[in-house]
LOTIVO-244007 format. One record per residue (C-alpha): x negated, y, z negated. Coordinates in steps of 0.05 Angstrom, whole numbers, plus 5000, padded with zeros to 4 digits. Example, Ala and Ser with C-alpha at 12.3 -4.5 7.8 and 13.67 -1.06 7.14 Angstrom:
2
475449104844 472749794857 
//
This chain:
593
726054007426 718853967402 716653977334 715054647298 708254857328 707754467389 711054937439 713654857511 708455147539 712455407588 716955907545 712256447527 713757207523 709257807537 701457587518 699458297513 705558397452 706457847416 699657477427 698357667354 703157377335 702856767371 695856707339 698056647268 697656007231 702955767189 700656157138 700356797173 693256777178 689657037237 685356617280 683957077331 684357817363 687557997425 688058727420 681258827467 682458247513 683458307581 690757857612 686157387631 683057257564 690057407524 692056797568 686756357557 687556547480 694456247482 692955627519 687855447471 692955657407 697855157435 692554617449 691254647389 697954637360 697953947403 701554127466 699553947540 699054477595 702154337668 695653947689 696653387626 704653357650 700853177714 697052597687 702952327649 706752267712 701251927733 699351437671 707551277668 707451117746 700750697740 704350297680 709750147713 706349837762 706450397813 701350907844 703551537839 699851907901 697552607872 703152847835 701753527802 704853907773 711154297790 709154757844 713355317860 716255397927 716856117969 721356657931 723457047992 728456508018 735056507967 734155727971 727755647937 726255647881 721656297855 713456297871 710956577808 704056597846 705557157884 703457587825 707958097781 712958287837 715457517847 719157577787 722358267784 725158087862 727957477841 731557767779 734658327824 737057967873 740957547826 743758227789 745458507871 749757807877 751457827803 754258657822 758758337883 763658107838 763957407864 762056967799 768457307770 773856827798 776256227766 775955807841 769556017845 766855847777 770555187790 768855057851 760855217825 761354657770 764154167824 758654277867 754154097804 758253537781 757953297855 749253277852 749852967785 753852327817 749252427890 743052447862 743351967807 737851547823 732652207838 734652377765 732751597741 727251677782 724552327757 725552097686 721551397697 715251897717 715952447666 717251997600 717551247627 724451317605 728650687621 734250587674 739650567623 737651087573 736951647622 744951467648 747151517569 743552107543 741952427620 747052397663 753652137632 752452617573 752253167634 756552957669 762852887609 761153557591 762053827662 768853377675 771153737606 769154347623 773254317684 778854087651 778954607600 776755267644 783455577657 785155497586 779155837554 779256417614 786156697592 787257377561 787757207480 794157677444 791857747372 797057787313 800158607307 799958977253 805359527230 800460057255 799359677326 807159477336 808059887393 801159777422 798559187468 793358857450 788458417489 781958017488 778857927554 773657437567 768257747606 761457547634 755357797602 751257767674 744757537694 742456967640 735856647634 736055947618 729755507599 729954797583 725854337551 721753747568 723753147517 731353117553 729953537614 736653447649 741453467597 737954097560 737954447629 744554327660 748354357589 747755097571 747555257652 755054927653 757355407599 753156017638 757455887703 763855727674 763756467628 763156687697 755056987696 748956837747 742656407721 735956387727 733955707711 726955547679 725454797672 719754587635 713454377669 711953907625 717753427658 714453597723 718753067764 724753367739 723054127751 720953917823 728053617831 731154197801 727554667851 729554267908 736854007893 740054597860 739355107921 743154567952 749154497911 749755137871 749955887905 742555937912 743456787908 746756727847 742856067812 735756037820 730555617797 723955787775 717755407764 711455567720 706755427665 705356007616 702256617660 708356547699 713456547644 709957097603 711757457673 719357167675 720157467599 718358107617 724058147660 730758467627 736257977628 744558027596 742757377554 736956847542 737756067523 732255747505 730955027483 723854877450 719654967387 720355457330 713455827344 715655957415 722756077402 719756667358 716856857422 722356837467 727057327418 720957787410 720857907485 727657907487 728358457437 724658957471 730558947519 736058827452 737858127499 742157717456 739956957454 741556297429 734355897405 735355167404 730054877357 727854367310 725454157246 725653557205 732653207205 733652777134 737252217130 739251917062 741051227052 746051066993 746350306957 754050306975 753450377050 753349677096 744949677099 744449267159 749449697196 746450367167 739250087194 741749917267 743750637276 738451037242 732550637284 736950667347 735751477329 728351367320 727950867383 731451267433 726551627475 720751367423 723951947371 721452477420 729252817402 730953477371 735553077322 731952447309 732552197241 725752487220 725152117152 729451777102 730751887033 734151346985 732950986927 726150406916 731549876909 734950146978 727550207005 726849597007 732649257035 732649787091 725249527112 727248887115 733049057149 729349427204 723948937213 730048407242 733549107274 726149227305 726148387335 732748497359 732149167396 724549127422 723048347413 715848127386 711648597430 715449287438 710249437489 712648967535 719949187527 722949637583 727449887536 721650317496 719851037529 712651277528 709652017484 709952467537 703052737530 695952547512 695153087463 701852877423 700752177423 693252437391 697852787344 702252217334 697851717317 694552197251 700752157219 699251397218 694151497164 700651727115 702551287057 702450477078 705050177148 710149637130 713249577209 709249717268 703650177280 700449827343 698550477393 695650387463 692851087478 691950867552 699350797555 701051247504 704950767468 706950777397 710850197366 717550367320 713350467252 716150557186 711550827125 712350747057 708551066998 708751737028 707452476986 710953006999 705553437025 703052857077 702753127145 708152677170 713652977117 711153717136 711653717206 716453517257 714852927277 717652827343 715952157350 717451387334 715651437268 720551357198 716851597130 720751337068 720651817008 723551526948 728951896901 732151706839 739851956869 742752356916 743352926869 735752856876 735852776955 740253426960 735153836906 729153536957 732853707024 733854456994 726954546978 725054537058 727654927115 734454917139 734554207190 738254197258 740953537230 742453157171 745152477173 748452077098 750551337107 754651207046 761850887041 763451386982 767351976996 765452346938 757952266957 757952547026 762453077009 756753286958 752753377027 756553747057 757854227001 750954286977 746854277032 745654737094 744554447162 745554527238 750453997232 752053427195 753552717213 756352247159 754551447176 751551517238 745851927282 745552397337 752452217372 755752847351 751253267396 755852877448 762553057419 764153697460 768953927407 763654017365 758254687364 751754497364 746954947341 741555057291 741455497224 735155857195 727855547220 733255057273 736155517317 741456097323 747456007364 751455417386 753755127441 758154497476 764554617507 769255127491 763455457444 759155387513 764455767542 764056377482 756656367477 756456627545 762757127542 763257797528 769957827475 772058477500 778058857461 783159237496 788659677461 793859937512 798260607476 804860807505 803861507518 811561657517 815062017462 816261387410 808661247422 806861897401 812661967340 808861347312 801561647320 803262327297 801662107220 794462197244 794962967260 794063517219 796863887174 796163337127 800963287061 802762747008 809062507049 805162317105 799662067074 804961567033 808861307099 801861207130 799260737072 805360387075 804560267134 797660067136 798159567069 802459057105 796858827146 800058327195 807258137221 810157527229 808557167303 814957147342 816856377361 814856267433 818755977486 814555267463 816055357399 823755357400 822054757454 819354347412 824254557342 829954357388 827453687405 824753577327 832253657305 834453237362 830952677346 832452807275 839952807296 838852187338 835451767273 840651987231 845951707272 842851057280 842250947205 848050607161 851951087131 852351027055 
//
């Protein structure tokens, strides 16, 4: 996800609404007024806010493709910038050019399929999440491909984090379907002993889905997996900024998926102002913190529940008693894979001088070993995705003192692994996300200190402790608040699906991954079914007038024993018979006293 302030450009809600508040710096400040301006201009206005925040538009996502093809050795012939095919066929993906009706046609034709009922099956939920599985293992290398043009990203990096990553959560989900759809029978009460009781699992609807540019597969197909498997239809928004990948989007998922009840569509900001305006049953958007403000501003004007994943700067502290060399391997593999430019990177590191030091040393051999002597050369080393972030990038260089890295090549937009030292607190690089391959250090005295420091900032998607005592992490956990937490390692339990993942605060609301996938696009509906025959309404006439003392003391007794104990299930005496078999069987086998 980008950092805070350097939005998708893609993900932005209605100009003529929330332009004001799009236009307020960090300290609330106005820079502009929008009240008088025409669309046109309240447009322009936002393109230049976000330029200057240090995003791209669609035309820089052009010339990236472009720089990333020419460095690797390739001309890329023309490629722009994800153009939107014709809306009227159910297989493509929508023309947001065709003005202010594009949109609202789209949406409704997804909400007439949606209405048939057909989504609601569990074959044909399944049989949707095969058919994506199934263009996840076909089109493989278009995926690689579309990855090596949007962020230079290596081969191998784009299978781990891309495809496998999508393609384990889809083989779960599949697994695990049947399971999560079932009816759920809650504990009874005295007062509900008669009653049934029920929890259905329904679909919300039609969901809007936007993704984000630094892992454009994984952020896209992840929460669309849970959207299809809860049963709902999807309008997917890629971001423009990974034009290769929104382009194979548009073509590939009419293919695989029902294109009436999952379509794609393309667009840079005018377009998805238009898309927000739209009222859908649930939004899920990936991105910055400025734009995620956005995104639930438009969808509040329709009171559209959402899930906003987000950023912010995820600390890592570093404690004398964990293994240094193996604590360094992981924390720069963080900060090396896709050049940093990951929602949960390890932003910067806290530890002690003493620890400070060995970790730089440390790194500096990690660094030889992962990148070799010239990390431009090395194929294993993505590229900044635009020119205006790498621009960004390369300021925070002027932080505190370079002791690893710091060679840039702004024709490339390469930035080697860096590591500062010396760094304030209020330095630009510890105030911003960075988003990027660069590690600040900031010294503290303990972790009692590091927790104090971590408290003082917003709430972080992340927060990673290497230390091999127990009573130190736990301290972490405790005392801090944080998306997640991950105790001697970084990032990998984003990949666990048994684990939410979500943000708290300035990261995020909502989670999702697996089963909470599955809930974050469900409707928990409650059902109470009453007999309506004469012991059904012996037990429900304490609620009827006349009221007296008698009554009212049979009802509270009643009421105060709040639940009853859950009969044994057929599985349960199952598995107490074999537990006192095998008991049986042990004891027979041992000598007798």
């Amino acid at each position: 996800m980008p950092p805070v302030g350097i939005p998708d450009s893609g993900d932005v809600a209605d100009i003529t609404d929330v332009i004001e508040q799009a236009s307020q710096g960090s300290g609330g400040r106005p820079r502009t007024t929008a009240s008088s301006a025409s669309m046109d201009n309240a447009v322009r206005i936002l393109v230049e806010e976000i330029d200057s925040a240090g995003q791209d538009g669609p035309a820089k996502a052009a010339e990236g493709g472009q720089a990333n093809g020419q460095a690797n050795g390739q001309a890329d012939p023309g490629r722009t910038t994800a153009q939107p095919p014709d809306p009227s066929s159910p297989g493509d993906a929508a023309d947001a050019n065709h003005g202010d009706l594009s949109y609202p046609r789209v949406v409704k034709g997804v909400r007439r399929a949606f209405a048939t009922g057909r989504t609601l099956s569990y074959e044909y939920r399944m049989q949707q999440l095969k058919n994506l599985l199934a263009m996840m293992e076909e089109c493989e290398e278009d995926i690689i491909e579309a990855l090596r043009l949007d962020l230079r990203r290596n081969k191998h990096e784009t299978i781990f984090v891309e495809v496998d990553a999508t393609k384990n959560e889809l083989l779960h989900t599949l697994a695990e379907l049947k399971e999560w759809m079932k009816p759920e029978k809650p504990r009874k009460t005295m007062a509900s002993l008669l009653d049934t009781l029920t929890i259905y699992k329904d679909p919300l609807g039609v969901v809007l889905v936007m993704g984000a540019w630094n892992y454009p597969v994984f952020l896209t197909v992840s929460p669309l997996i849970g959207a299809i498997a809860a049963g709902n239809a999807a309008i997917i928004k890629p971001s423009e900024i990974a034009a290769a990948t929104a382009e194979f989007f548009a073509r590939k998922v009419p293919k695989y998926l029902d294109p009436e009840c999952y379509r794609v569509v393309l667009g840079g900001i005018p377009e998805t102002t238009l898309l927000l305006k739209e009222r859908f049953d649930y939004i899920f958007y990936t991105g910055s913190t400025m734009v995620g403000r956005i995104v639930r501003e438009a969808a509040n004007k329709h009171l559209t529940p959402v899930t906003l994943e987000l950023g912010g700067k995820s600390p890592t502290y570093l404690s004398a008693t964990a293994d240094i060399e193996v604590a360094t391997r992981r924390i720069m593999w963080g900060k090396c894979m896709n050049v940093g430019q990951t929602c949960v990177a390890p932003d910067y590191l806290l530890c002690t001088p003493e620890v400070r030091d060995l970790f730089v040393a440390a790194a500096k051999k990690v660094l030889l070993d992962f990148c070799g002597a010239d990390p431009k050369a090395s194929t294993d080393l993505a590229r900044i995705v635009s020119d205006r972030q790498f621009q960004r990038l390369t300021q925070y260089l002027k932080c505190g003192k370079i002791v690893i890295g710091g060679e840039t090549d702004a024709a490339e937009r390469f930035i080697a692994p860096t590591v500062l030292v010396d760094v304030k607190a209020d330095d630009p690089v510890m105030q911003d996300e960075i988003f990027g391959p660069i590690l600040p250090i900031y010294t503290v005295r303990d972790a009692s200190e590091a927790i104090e420091f971590i408290n003082s900032r917003e709430k972080p998607l992340a927060l990673y402790v290497f230390t091999n005592d127990e009573q130190e992490y736990k301290l972490f956990i405790k005392h801090t608040s944080s998306g997640g937490i991950c105790v001697n390692d970084c990032m990998i339990h984003v990949a666990v699906e048994g684990l939410p993942f979500g943000g708290v605060g300035e990261s995020g609301m909502g989670a999702y991954h697996g089963k909470k996938s599955f809930d974050t696009f469900s409707h928990h509906k409650s059902a109470l079914i009453k007999d309506l025959g004469a012991i059904g309404e012996a037990a429900g006439s304490l609620r009827y007038p006349p009221y007296h003392d008698k009554k009212m003391a049979f009802f509270r007794m009643v009421m105060r024993r709040r639940e009853l104990p859950r009969m044994p299930t057929v599985r349960d005496m199952v598995t107490l018979s074999l537990g006192a078999a095998i008991m049986w069987g042990v004891s027979l086998a041992l000598p007798q006293c």
